[in-house]
N, C-alpha and C positions, 0 to 999 in steps of 0.2 A: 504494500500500500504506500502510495506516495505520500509526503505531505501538501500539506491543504495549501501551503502557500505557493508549492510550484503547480497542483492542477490552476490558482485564481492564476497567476502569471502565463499558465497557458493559454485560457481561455480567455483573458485581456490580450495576449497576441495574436488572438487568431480576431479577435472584433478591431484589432490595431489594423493586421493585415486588408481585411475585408474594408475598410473605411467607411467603418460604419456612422453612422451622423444621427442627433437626434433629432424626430423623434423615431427612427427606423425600426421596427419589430421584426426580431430577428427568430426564426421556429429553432428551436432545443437542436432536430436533426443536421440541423447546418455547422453549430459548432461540433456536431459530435462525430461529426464524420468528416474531419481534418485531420490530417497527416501528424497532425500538435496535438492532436487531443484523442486519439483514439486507441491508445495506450491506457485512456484511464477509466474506470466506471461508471455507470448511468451513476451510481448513487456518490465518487468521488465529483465528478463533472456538474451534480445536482445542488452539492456543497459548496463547489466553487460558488457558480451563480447567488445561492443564499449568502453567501459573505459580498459577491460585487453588490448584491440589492442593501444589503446592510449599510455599506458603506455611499450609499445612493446612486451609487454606477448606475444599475437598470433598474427595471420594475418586473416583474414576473408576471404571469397571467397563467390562467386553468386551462391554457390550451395551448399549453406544452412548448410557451413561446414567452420572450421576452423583449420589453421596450429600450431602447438604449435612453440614457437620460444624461449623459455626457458625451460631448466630441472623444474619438477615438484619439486625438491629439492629447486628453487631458486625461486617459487614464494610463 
């Protein structure tokens, strides 16, 4: 099991990569199926996201997808 701080740094470079911009919603399967992130588990890569939302990067939604709520530049 990895730790939790390099799955968020993965999945902050892969929304780096993609340039993403707010307010863009992004579906769960997009980061999960990158060359960066697919080494690590639905339930490590689920954690990640709850720590970006925490920290207000995104917003999460019940349809397996999330809001980006900062420029890709700023996270």
């Amino acid at each position: 099991m990895k730790s939790r701080i390099e799955v968020v740094n993965a999945v902050t470079d892969v929304l780096r990569r993609l340039r993403v911009r707010p307010p863009s919603q992004v579906k769960f399967g997009t980061i999960a199926n990158t060359p960066a992130t697919t080494g690590y588990s639905r339930n490590e890569l689920l954690n990640a996201l709850y720590a970006l939302e925490h920290e207000g990067v995104i917003a999460l939604h019940h349809d397996n997808s999330f809001s980006v709520l900062k420029s890709s530049t700023l996270i």
